[in-house]
N, C-alpha and C positions, 0 to 999 in steps of 0.2 A: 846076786848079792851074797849067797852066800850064808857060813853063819854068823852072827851079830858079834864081831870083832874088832870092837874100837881101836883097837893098836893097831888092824891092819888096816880099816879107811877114813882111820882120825888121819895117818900120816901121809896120805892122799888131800884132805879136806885145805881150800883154798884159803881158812879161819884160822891156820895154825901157826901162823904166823901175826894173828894179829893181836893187839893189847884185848888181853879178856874183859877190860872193862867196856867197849866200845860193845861186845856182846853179850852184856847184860844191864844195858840200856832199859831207860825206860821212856813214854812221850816220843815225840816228834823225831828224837836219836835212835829208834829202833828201826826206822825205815834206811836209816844208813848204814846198823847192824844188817839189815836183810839184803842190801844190797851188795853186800860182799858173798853173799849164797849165787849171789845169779851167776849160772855159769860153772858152777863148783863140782867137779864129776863124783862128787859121795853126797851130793845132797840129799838123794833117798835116801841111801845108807843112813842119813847124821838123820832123818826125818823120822826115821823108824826107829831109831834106838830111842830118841825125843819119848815119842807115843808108846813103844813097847816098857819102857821104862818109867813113866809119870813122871818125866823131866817137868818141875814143874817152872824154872825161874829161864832165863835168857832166851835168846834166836838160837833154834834149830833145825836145818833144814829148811830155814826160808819164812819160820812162822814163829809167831810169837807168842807167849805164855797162854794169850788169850785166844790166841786162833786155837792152838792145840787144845785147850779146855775145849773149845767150842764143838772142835770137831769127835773130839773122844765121847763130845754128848750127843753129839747126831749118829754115832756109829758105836754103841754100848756094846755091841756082840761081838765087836772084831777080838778076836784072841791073839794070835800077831799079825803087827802092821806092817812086820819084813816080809813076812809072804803075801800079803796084801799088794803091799809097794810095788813087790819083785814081780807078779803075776801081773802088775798093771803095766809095769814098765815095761815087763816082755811085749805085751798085747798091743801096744804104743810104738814097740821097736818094730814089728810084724806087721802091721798097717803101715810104716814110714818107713819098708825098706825102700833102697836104690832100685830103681827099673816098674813102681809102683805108681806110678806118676798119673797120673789123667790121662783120661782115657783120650779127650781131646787130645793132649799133647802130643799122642802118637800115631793120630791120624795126619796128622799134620802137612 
């Protein structure tokens, strides 16, 4: 991920093209804000700046004002959530590379 540089994976992020009001929704409209995160290859990125930065109003990164409160309060300690993310993401890439498959699958 890198360091926490919104100019370089705002201009990657799949949102950036959309009316900013659609992403700072509120009610039952937020779920269609989130759903333009799905699939978004800076979603971490945008999720970590969200939490690193006490974004407190719109969808970022897939979650909403509410989710991030939530989760900043189950997780007081974290000090950054980009190296959090990154270390998680790695660990996720590393378990799900290609040729990792089931073990069934390759007795086959």
């Amino acid at each position: 991920m890198g360091e926490d540089d919104q100019d370089t994976w705002g201009a990657r992020a799949l949102c950036r093209t959309a009316d900013p009001e659609e992403l700072f929704a509120e009610g039952a409209a937020q779920n269609r804000a989130k759903a333009i995160c799905t699939g978004c290859p800076v979603r971490t990125e945008c999720l970590a700046h969200a939490l690193d930065h006490r974004i407190e109003h719109g969808i970022w990164g897939g979650m909403t004002e509410r989710e991030r409160r939530s989760l900043l309060r189950r997780r007081p300690l974290v000090t950054s959530w980009r190296r959090l993310l990154e270390a998680a993401r790695s660990e996720h890439e590393q378990r799900a590379a290609p040729g990792d498959g089931p073990a069934w699958d390759a007795a086959g």
